[in-house]
C-alpha positions in Angstrom: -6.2 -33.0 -79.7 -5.7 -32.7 -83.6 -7.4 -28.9 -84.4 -7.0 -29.7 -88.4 -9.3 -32.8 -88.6 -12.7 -34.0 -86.9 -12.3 -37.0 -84.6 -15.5 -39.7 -86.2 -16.9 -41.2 -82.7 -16.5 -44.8 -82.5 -17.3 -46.6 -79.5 -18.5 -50.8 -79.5 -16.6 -51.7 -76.4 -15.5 -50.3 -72.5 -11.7 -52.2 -73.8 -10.7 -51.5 -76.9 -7.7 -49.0 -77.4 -9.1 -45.5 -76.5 -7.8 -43.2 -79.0 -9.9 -39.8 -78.2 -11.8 -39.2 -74.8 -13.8 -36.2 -73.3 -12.9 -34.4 -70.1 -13.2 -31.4 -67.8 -10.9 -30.0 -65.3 -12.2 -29.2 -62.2 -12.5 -25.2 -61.7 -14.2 -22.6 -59.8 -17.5 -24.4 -59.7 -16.3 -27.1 -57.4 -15.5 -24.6 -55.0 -18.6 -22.4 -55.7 -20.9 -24.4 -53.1 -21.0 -24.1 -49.0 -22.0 -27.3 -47.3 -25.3 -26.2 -46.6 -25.6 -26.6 -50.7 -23.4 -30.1 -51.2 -26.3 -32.2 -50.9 -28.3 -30.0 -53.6 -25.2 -30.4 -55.6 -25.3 -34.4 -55.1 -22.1 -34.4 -53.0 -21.4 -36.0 -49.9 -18.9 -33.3 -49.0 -17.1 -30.5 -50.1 -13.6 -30.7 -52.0 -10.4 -28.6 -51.4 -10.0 -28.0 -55.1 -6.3 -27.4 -55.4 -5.6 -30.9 -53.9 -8.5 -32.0 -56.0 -7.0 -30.4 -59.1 -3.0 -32.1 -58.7 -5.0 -35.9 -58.4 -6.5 -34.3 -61.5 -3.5 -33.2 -63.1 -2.1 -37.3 -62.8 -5.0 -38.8 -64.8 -5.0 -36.1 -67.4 -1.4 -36.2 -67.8 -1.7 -40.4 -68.2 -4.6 -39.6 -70.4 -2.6 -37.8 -73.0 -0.1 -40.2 -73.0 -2.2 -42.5 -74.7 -5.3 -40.6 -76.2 -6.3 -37.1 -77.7 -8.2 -35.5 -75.4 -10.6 -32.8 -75.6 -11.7 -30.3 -72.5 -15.4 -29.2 -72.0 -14.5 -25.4 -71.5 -12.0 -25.5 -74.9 -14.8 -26.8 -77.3 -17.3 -24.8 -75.2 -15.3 -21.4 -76.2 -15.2 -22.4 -79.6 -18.7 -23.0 -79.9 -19.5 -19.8 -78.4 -17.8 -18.1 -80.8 -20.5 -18.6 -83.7 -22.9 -16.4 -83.1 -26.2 -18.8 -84.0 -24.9 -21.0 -81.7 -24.4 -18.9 -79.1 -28.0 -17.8 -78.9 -29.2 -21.0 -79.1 -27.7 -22.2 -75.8 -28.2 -19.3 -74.2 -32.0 -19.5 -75.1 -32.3 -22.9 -73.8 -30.3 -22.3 -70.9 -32.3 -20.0 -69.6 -35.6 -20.4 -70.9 -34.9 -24.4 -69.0 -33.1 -22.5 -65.4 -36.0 -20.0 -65.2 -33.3 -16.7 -66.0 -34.9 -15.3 -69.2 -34.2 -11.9 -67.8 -30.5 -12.5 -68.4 -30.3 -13.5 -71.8 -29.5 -9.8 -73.3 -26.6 -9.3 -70.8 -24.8 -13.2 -71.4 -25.4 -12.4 -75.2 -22.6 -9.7 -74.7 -20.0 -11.3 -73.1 -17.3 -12.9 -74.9 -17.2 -16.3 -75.2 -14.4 -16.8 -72.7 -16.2 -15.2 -70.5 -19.3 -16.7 -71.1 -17.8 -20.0 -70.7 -17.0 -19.1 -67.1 -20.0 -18.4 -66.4 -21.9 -21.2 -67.8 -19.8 -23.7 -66.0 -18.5 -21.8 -63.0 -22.7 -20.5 -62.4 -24.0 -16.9 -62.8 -24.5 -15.0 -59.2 -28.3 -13.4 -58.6 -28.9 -9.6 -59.8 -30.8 -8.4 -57.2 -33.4 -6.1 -58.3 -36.7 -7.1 -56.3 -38.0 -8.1 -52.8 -38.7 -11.4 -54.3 -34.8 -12.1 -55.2 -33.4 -10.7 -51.9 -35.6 -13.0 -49.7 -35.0 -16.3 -52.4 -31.9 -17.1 -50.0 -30.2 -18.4 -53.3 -27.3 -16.7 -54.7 -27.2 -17.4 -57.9 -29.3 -17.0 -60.8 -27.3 -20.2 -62.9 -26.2 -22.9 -60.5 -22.5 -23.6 -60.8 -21.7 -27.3 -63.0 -20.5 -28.8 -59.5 -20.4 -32.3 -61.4 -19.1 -31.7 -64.6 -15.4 -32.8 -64.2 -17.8 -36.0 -64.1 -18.1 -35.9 -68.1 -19.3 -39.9 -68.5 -22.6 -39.1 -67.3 -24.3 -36.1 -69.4 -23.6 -37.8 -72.8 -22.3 -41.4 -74.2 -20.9 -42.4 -77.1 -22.7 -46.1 -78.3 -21.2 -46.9 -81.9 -21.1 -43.9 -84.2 -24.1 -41.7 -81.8 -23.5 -39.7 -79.4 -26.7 -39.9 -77.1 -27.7 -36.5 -75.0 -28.3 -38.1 -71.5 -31.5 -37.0 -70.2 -30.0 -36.2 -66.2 -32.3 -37.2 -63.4 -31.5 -34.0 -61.2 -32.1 -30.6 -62.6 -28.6 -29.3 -61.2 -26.8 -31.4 -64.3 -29.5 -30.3 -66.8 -26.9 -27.7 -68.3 -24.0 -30.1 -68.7 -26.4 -31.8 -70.8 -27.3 -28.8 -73.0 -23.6 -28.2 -73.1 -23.0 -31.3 -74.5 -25.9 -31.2 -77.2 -24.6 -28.0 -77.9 -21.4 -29.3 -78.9 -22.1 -32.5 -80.8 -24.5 -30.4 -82.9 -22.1 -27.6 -83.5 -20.6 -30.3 -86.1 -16.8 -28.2 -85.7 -15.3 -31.4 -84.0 -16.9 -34.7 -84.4 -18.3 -36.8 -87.0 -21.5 -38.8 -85.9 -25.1 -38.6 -85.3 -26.2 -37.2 -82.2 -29.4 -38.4 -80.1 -30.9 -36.1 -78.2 -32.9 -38.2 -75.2 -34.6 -34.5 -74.2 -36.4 -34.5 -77.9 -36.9 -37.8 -78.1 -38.8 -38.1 -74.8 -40.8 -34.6 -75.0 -39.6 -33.9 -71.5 -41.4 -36.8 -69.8 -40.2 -36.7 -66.1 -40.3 -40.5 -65.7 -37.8 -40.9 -68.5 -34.0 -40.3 -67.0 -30.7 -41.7 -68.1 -27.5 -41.1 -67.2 -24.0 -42.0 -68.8 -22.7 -43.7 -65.7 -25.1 -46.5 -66.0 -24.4 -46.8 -69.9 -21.8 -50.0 -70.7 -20.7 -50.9 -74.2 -19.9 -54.6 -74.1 -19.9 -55.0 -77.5 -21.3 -53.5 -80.9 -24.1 -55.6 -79.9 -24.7 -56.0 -76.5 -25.6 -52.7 -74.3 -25.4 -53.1 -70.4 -27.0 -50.3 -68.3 -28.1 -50.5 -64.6 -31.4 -49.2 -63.9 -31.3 -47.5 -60.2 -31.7 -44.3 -58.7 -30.6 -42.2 -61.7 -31.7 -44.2 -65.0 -35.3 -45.3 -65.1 -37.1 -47.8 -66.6 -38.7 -45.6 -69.1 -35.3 -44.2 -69.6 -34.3 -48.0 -70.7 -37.2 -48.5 -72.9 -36.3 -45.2 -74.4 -32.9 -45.9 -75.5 -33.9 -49.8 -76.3 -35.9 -48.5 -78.8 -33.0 -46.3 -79.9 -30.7 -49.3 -80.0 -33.2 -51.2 -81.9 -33.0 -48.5 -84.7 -29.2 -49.0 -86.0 -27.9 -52.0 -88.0 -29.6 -55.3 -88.5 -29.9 -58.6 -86.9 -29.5 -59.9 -83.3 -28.7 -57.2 -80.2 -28.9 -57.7 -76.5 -29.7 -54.8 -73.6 -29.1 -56.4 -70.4 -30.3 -54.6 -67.1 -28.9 -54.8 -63.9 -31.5 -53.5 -61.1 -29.4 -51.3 -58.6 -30.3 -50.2 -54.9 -31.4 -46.8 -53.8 -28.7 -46.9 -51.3 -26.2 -46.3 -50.2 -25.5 -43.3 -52.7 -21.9 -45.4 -53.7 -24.5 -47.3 -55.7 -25.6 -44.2 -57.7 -24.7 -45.8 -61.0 -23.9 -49.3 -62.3 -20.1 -48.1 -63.1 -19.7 -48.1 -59.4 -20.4 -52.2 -59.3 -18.8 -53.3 -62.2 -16.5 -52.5 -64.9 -14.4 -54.2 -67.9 -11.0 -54.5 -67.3 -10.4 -56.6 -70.6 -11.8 -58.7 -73.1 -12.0 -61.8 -70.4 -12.0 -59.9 -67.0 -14.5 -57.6 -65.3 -14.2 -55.5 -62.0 -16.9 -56.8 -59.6 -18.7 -55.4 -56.5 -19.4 -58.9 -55.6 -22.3 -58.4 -53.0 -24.6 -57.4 -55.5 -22.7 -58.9 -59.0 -22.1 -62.6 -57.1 -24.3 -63.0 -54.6 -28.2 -63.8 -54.1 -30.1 -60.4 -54.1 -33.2 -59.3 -54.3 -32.2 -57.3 -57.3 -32.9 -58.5 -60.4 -30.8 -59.0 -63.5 -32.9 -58.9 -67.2 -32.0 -59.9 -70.3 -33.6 -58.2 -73.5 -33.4 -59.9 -76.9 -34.1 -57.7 -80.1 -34.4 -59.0 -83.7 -34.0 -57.0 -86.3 -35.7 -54.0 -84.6 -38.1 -55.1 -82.4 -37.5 -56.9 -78.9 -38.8 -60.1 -79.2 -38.0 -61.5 -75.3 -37.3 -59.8 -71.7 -36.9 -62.5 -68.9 -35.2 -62.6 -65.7 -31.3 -64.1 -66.0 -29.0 -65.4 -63.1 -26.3 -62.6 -62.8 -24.8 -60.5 -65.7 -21.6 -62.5 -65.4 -24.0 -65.5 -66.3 -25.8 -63.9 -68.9 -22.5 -62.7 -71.2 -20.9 -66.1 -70.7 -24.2 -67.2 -73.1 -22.9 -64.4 -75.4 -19.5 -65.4 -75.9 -18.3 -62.9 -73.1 -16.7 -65.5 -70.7 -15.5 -62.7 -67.8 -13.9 -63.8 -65.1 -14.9 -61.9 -61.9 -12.3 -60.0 -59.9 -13.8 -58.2 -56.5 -13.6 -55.4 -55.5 -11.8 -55.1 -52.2 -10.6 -58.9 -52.3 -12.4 -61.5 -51.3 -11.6 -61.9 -47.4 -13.7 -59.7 -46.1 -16.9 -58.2 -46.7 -16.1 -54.7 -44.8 -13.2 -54.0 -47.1 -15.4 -54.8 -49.9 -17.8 -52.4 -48.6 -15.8 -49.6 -47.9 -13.4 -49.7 -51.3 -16.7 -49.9 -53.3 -17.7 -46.4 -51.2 -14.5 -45.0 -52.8 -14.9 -46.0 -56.3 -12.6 -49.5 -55.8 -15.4 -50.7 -58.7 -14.8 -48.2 -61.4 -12.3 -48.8 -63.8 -11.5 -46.8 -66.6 -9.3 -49.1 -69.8 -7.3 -47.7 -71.7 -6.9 -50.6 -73.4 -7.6 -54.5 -72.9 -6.0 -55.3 -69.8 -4.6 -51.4 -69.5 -6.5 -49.9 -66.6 -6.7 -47.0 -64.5 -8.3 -46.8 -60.8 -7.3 -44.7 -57.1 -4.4 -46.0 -55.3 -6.3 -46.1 -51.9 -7.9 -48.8 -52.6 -5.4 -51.2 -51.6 -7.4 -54.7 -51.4 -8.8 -54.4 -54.5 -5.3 -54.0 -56.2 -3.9 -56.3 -54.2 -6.8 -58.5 -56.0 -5.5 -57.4 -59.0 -2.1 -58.1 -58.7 -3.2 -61.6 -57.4 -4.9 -61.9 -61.4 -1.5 -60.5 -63.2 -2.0 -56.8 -63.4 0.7 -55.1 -62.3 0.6 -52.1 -60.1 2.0 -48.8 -61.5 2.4 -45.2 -60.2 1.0 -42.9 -62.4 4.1 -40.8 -61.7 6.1 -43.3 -63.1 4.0 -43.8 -66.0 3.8 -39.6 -66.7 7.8 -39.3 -66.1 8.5 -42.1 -68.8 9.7 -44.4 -66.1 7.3 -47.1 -67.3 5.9 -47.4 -70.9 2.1 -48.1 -71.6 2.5 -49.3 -74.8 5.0 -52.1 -73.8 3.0 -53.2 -70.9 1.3 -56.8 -70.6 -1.8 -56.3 -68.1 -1.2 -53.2 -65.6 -3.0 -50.9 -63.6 -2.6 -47.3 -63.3 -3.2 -46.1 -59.8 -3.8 -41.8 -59.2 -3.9 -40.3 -55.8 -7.6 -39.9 -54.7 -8.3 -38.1 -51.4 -9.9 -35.3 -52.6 -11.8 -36.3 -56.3 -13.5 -39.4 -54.9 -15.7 -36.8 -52.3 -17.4 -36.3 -55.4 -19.2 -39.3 -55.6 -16.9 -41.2 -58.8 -13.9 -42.2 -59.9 -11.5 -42.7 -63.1 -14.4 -43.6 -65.5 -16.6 -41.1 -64.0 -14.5 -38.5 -64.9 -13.8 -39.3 -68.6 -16.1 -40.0 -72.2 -14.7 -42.2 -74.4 -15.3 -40.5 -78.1 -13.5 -43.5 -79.9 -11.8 -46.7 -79.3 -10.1 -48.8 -81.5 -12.6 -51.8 -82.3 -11.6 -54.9 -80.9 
């Protein structure tokens, strides 16, 4: 990360060349749950963080191979430090969590401690009957998802868009983010704050996860379990409101379950400008979910009808992908079971340059079968293999422990800019 110049966000694709991309390293918080509290904290299961932390350590070390990266807690800090700002989030923190009776003693910690505590959670002062028989522990939740970072905020072009989060546990990563986007000491851009924007309306919920730029014109986003249809219309409308001419959303309906399906990143991703990851039960096949294409004209949306596939769709657009599925296409339980793991969701760090978990074996096999080659991302942080020299490849980390989370290598980063394509 450059500290003497603001990084302007620019993102129109999921392929071009990403240059600058947000993450957070998995701390304290991850452990900071029990498993009576993992499905509260919208995991399947609980994490041993210091395995979960070296599979970290590979795609963050790849990461700045390629990209300047910036870390939640390091821009968090900074922000802290003003002040103005400081008060701010702390207001809105706790005014949102319920805590108002703890804004006096967070307004006097440093802001290295008070970063701690706003990601790692603040434990329960108790003072009354009412707090010793809550059963809760902690006044401020720990940010269990946060090493997540695609889903609280998303960069679309020159915004970046304040997810409004459909569970209330992620509600602070969101302020977080607003918080820093607004502080204006990092990035240059607009920021669009969904929370405004909707006046708090509960049926309007979006989430970063479900949020794919094909192209500067042409938003895809999945509508399921944690991005409504309201939250659609919502940022549609938003859409509508930047340049001129033609633009395209196209929705993909998702199931409820299982919860591998939380997001449309979990079904399909870009791996380059002609090839797309594909979870090809839902992606390929008849289903009884539905696929809709929205036309806008300078402004307004002027059509919404039902389409074949998404795949069919683009191909009208002039983005001719050719499918590759996700765990191969032999047999429908590998399919099934690499999808569980995140075998869908790709993260490019350039056309054709992708990262994903190495235990998903069939669907790199698939891969290799299209001309990616398969790389260690060992190899690729000891300067064994060069990036920059590579035809079509894909990065593979170790993932035991970071996939219990629910995601995988997109998940876990935010593009701020890519090169435009």
């Amino acid at each position: 990360m450059n500290e003497n110049r603001k990084c302007t966000l620019q993102v129109q694709s999921e392929t071009g060349k990403l240059e600058a991309v947000l993450v957070h390293y998995p701390g304290a918080e991850v452990e900071n749950m029990t498993p009576r509290h993992a499905q509260r904290a919208l995991y399947s299961d609980i994490l041993n963080l210091s395995i979960a932390r070296k599979e970290y350590d590979q795609l963050l070390a790849v990461l700045k191979k390629t990209s300047d990266v910036y870390e939640v807690a390091d821009l968090l800090e900074k922000v802290l430090e003003h002040e103005h700002l400081k008060e701010d989030l702390i207001r809105k923190i706790c005014i949102t969590e319920q805590a108002t009776e703890y804004i006096d003693w967070l307004m006097y910690l440093p802001a290295s401690s008070l970063t701690k505590v706003l990601i790692e959670g603040l434990p329960l002062q108790i003072n009354t009957l009412t707090d010793f028989l809550r059963e809760e522990y902690y006044a401020l939740q720990p940010l269990y998802n946060y090493y997540f970072t695609r889903d609280p905020s998303a960069v679309i072009g020159n915004n970046a868009l304040i997810c409004k989060m459909a569970n209330s546990v992620r509600v602070r990563e969101s302020l977080i983010m607003d918080a820093i986007f607004k502080s204006d000491l990092f990035f240059t851009g607009n920021v669009v704050n969904s929370y405004d924007l909707s006046q708090n309306n509960p049926l309007i919920k979006m989430e970063g996860g479900d949020i794919l730029v094909v192209r500067d014109d042409i938003l895809l986003i999945g509508n399921g379990m944690r991005t409504s249809t309201q939250g659609i219309d919502l940022l549609t409308r938003e859409f509508c409101k930047t340049g001129s001419g033609k633009k395209h959303v196209i929705v993909q309906q998702l199931p409820e379950s299982p919860e591998s399906f939380i997001h449309l990143d979990m079904v399909f991703t870009l791996l380059d400008t002609d090839k797309a990851m594909v979870y090809k039960p839902l992606i390929m096949n008849d289903s009884p979910y539905q696929t809709v294409h929205m036309q806008i004209d300078n402004g307004k949306v002027t059509k919404i009808s039902s389409v074949n596939s998404i795949l069919t769709i683009l191909r009208k657009l002039g983005v001719d992908l050719t499918p590759i599925v996700c765990g191969g296409k032999s047999d429908d339980w590998d399919q099934e079971r690499e999808q569980w793991h995140s075998g869908a969701n790709f993260l490019a760090l350039a056309p054709g340059k992708v990262i994903s978990y190495a235990r998903n074996i069939h669907t790199l096999e698939e891969l290799d079968k299209h001309g990616f080659e398969v790389v260690k991302a060992a190899n690729v942080i000891n300067s064994q293999w060069d990036i920059a020299s590579a035809s079509n490849c894909v990065i593979t980390l170790e993932g035991s422990e970071l996939p219990r989370g629910g995601g995988g290598p997109r998940c876990m980063t935010m593009p701020l800019r890519r090169t435009i394509e």
